[in-house]
C-alpha positions in Angstrom: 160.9 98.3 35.1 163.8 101.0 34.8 166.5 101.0 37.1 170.0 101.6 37.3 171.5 97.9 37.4 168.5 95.7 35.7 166.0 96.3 32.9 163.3 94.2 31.4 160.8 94.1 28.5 158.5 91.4 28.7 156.6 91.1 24.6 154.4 88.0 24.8 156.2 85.1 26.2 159.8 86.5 25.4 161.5 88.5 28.2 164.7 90.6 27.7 166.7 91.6 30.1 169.7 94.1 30.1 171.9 94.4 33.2 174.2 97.7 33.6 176.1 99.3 35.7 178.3 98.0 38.7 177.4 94.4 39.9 179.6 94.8 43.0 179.0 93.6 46.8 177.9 97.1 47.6 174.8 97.4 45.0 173.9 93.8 44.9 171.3 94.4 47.4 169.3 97.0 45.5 169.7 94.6 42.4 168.4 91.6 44.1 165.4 93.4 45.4 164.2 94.4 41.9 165.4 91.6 40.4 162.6 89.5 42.5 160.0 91.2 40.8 161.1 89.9 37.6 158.3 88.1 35.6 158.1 84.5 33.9 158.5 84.2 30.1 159.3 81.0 28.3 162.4 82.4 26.7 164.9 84.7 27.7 167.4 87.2 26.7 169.5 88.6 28.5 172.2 91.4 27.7 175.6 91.8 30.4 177.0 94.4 28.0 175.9 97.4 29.8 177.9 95.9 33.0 180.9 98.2 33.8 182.0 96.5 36.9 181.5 92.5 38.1 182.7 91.6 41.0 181.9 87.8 42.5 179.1 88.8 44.4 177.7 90.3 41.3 178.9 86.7 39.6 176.9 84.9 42.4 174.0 87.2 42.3 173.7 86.3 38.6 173.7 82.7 39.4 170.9 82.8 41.4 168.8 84.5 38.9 170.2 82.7 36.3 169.4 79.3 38.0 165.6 80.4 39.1 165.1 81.8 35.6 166.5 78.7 33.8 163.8 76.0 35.6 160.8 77.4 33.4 162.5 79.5 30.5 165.1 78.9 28.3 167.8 81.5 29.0 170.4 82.9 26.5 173.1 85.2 27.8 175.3 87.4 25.6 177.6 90.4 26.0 179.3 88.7 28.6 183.9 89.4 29.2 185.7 86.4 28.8 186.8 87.4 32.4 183.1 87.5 33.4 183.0 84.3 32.2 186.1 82.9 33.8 185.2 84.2 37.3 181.7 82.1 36.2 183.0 79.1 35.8 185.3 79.4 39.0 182.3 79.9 41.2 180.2 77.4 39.8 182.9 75.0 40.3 183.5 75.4 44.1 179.7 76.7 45.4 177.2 74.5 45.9 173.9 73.6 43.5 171.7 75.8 45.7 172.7 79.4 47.7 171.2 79.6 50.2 169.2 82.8 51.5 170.4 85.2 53.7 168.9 85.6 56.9 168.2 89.5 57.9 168.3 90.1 62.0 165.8 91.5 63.6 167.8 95.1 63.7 168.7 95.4 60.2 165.2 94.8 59.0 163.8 97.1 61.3 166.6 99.5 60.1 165.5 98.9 56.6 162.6 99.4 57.3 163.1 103.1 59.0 164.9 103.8 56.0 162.3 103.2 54.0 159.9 105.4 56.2 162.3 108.5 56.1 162.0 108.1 52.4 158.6 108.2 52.1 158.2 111.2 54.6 160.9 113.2 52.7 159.2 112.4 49.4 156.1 113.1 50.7 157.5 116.4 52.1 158.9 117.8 48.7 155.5 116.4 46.8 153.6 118.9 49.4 156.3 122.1 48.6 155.5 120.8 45.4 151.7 121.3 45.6 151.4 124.2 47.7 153.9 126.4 45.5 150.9 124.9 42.5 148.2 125.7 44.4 149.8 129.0 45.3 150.1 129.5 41.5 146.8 128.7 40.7 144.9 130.9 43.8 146.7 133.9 41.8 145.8 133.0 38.5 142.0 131.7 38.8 141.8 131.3 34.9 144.2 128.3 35.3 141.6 126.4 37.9 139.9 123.8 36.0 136.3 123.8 37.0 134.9 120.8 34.6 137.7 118.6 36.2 136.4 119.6 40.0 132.6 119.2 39.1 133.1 115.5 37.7 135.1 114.8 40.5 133.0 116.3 43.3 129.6 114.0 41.7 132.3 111.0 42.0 133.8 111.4 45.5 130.6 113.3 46.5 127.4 112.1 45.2 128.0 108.9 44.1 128.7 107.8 48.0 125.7 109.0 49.5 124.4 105.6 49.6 127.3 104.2 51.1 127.3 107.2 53.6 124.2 107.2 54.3 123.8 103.7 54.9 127.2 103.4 57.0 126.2 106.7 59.2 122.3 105.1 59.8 124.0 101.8 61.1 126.8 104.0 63.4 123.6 105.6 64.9 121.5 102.9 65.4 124.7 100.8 67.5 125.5 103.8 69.4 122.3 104.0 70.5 121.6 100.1 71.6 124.5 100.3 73.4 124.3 103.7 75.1 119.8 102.5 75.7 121.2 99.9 77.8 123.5 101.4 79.9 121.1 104.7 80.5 118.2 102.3 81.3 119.3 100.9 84.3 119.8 105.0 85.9 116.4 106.0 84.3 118.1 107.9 82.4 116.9 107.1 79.0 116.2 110.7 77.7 119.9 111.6 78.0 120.0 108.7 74.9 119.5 112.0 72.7 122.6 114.0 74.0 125.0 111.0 73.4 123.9 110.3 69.8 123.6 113.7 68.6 127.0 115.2 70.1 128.7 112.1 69.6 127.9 111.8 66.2 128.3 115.3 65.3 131.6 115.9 67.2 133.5 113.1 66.3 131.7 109.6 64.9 129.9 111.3 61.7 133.4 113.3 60.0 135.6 110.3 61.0 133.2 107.9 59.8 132.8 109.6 56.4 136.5 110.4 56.1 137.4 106.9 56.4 134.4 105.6 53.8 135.9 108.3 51.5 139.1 107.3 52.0 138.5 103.5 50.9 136.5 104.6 48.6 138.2 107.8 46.4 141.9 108.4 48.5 142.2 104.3 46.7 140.8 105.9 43.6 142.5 108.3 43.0 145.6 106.6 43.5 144.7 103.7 40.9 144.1 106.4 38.7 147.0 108.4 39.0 149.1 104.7 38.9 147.3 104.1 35.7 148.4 106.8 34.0 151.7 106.4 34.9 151.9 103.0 33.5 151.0 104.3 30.5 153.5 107.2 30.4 150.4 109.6 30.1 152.3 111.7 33.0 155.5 111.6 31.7 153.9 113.0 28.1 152.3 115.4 29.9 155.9 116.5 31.2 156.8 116.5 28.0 154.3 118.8 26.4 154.8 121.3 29.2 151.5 120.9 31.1 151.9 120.5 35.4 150.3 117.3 36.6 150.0 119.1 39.5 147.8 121.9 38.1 146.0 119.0 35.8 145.6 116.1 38.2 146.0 116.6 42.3 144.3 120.4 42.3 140.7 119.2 41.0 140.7 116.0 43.2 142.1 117.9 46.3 139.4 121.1 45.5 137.1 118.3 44.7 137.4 116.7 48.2 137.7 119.5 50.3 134.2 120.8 48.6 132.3 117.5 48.9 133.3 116.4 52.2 132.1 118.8 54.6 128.8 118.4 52.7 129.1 114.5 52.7 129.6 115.3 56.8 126.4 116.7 57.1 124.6 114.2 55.5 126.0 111.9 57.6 125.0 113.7 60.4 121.6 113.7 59.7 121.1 110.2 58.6 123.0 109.0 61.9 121.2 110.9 64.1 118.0 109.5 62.0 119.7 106.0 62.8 119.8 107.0 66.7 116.3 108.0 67.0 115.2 105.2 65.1 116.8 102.8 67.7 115.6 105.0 70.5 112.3 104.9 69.7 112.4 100.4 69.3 114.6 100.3 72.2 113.5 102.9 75.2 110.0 104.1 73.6 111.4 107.9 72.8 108.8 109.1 70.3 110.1 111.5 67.3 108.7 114.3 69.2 110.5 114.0 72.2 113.5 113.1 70.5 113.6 116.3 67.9 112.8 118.9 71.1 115.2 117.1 73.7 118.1 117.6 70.9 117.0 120.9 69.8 117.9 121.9 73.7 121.3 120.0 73.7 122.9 120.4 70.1 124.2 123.6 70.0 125.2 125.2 66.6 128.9 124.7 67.6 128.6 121.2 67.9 128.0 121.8 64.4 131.0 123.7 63.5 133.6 121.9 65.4 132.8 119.0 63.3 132.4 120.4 60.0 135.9 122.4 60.4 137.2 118.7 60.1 136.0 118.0 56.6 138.3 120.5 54.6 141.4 119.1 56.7 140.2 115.1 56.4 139.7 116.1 52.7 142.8 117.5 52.2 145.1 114.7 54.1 142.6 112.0 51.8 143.7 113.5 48.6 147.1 114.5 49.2 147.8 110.9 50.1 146.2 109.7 47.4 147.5 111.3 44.4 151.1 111.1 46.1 151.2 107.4 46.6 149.6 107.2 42.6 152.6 109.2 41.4 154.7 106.8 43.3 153.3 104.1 41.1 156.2 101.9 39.4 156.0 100.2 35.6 154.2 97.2 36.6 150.5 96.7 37.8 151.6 94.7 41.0 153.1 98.1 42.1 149.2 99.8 41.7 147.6 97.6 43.9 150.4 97.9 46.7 150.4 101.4 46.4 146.5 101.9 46.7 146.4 99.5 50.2 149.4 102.2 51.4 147.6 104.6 50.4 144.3 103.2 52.0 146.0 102.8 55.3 147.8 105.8 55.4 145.1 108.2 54.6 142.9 106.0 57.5 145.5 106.0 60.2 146.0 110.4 59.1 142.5 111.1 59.9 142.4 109.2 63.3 145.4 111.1 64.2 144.1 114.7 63.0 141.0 113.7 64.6 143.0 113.0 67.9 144.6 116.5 67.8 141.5 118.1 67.1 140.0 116.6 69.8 142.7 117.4 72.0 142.8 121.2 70.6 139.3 121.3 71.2 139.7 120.3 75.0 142.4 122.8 75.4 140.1 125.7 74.1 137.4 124.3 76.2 134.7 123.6 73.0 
């Protein structure tokens, strides 16, 4: 993992480490946090020569690590000042055998934790001015769109989850209308069944629900993906050879998406509504017939639209997220599998949002 302060190369069960930089009170912090991700090896080896500065919390800082590295490795140090050392001895003389943890408050983990946000909204920020001056690029110059890349990806976000769609969307209608059959029953009521499955499902359940199956499903995807290949340092040789990620990696999937989901969305559609009239007919005794002719008077094409204009948007916000938590992807694999629940539950708690304003622009406009 590269960093500023601490590096490590881990080659079967030997481990080096080379520390640089200033071990002072004011970057012991950052230190510490990587240093926790640190792996186990049998032997060690670690390097202070690239350490400019070493003050004693740097001293005790190394303790720590030293001490938890020493209990299951043997550790060798080298490259260490006879200063360093001095200072070393000093503490380990008049400190106890075991430091114990700071305590964070309440406020300064929640102000940790804000920084942390504003970092990820700025970087998110300049990976969008990023993508839009590519995509920007690419709109003028249609020769540099790469079609293969957007067919293979629209049969893996879009084909290959009709089943899961379909099955999810056929469920959603069936529940929606048990529970809408018994509440309609006791009004005699029970025709109106139709109006609250179809617009419901149309409007708002069918291009949330397939937005958020998508989003578990590809958004996760795409970020493993992306993470993988940054593992491997196939991005940064890409860099190297003078080829955009961008243009090779987040374009298809994003084009991919935005193609596929509106027609994922109407699939759904239809297979909830199927789900709905299915339920209706077991529950209330509303044959086919009635079903298709009482929704053919209530469904208006616009219902339609209003949910369909949703897809592009959903699709967008899906891979965007995606492919920007993958290029956030750090040297180890533990760093994949964080980034692909962020980027689960990002791209989940994005489309309930847009949905919200839709649905709220919608009202507004009176639709």
């Amino acid at each position: 993992m590269k960093q500023e302060t601490i590096t490590w190369e881990q080659n079967q069960d030997q481990l080096k480490i080379a520390s640089a930089g200033e071990w002072t009170l004011h970057t012991v912090p950052q230190i510490e946090k990587y240093a926790q991700r640190i792996p186990a090896a049998s032997v060690v080896d670690w390097d202070l020569s690239g350490i400019t500065d070493f003050d004693s919390s740097g001293v005790l800082l190394f303790i720590e690590i030293y001490r938890k590295l020493a209990k299951n490795a043997q550790v060798h140090v080298r490259g260490y000042t006879q200063s360093q050392k001095e200072m070393y001895t000093l503490l380990c003389e008049h400190m106890s055998e075991t430091i114990p943890p700071r305590k964070e408050s309440f406020f300064e983990e929640l102000g940790k934790q804000s920084i942390v946000l504003l970092e990820d909204i700025k970087d998110f920020v300049a990976f969008l001015g990023h993508l839009f001056v590519t995509f920007a690029y690419a709109i003028s110059h249609p020769k540099t769109l790469r079609i293969k890349e957007m067919v293979y990806h629209i049969h893996h976000s879009g084909f290959n989850a009709l089943l899961i769609i379909g099955m999810t969307s056929f469920l959603v209608g069936m529940v929606i209308a048990y529970q809408g059959a018994v509440q309609l029953a006791k009004f005699g009521a029970d025709i109106f069944i139709v109006d609250t499955v179809g617009i419901s499902i149309v409007r708002e359940l069918g291009p949330m629900i397939t937005a958020i199956v998508i989003a578990g499903r590809s958004g996760s995807a795409y970020t493993a993906e992306i993470g993988a290949m940054k593992i491997t340092e196939e991005i940064a040789a890409m860099r190297t050879m003078g080829f955009d990620p961008y243009n090779f990696l987040v374009l298809p999937r994003i084009f991919a998406l935005m193609i596929a989901l509106p027609l994922l969305i109407f699939f759904s559609d239809l297979i909830g509504i199927f789900g709905g009239m299915v339920a209706s007919g077991m529950q209330l005794g509303i044959s086919f017939d009635q079903f298709v002719n009482r929704l053919s008077e209530v469904l208006d094409v616009k219902h339609y639209i209003l949910g369909m204009i949703k897809g592009p948007v959903f699709a967008f916000v899906i891979a965007a997220v995606g492919c920007f938590r993958g290029f956030q992807v750090a040297d180890n694999t533990e760093s994949i599998g964080l980034h692909t629940t962020a980027s689960v539950v990002n791209s989940i708690f994005l489309v309930i949002a847009f949905d919200a304003l839709f649905s709220v622009i919608y009202t507004e406009l009176g639709l």
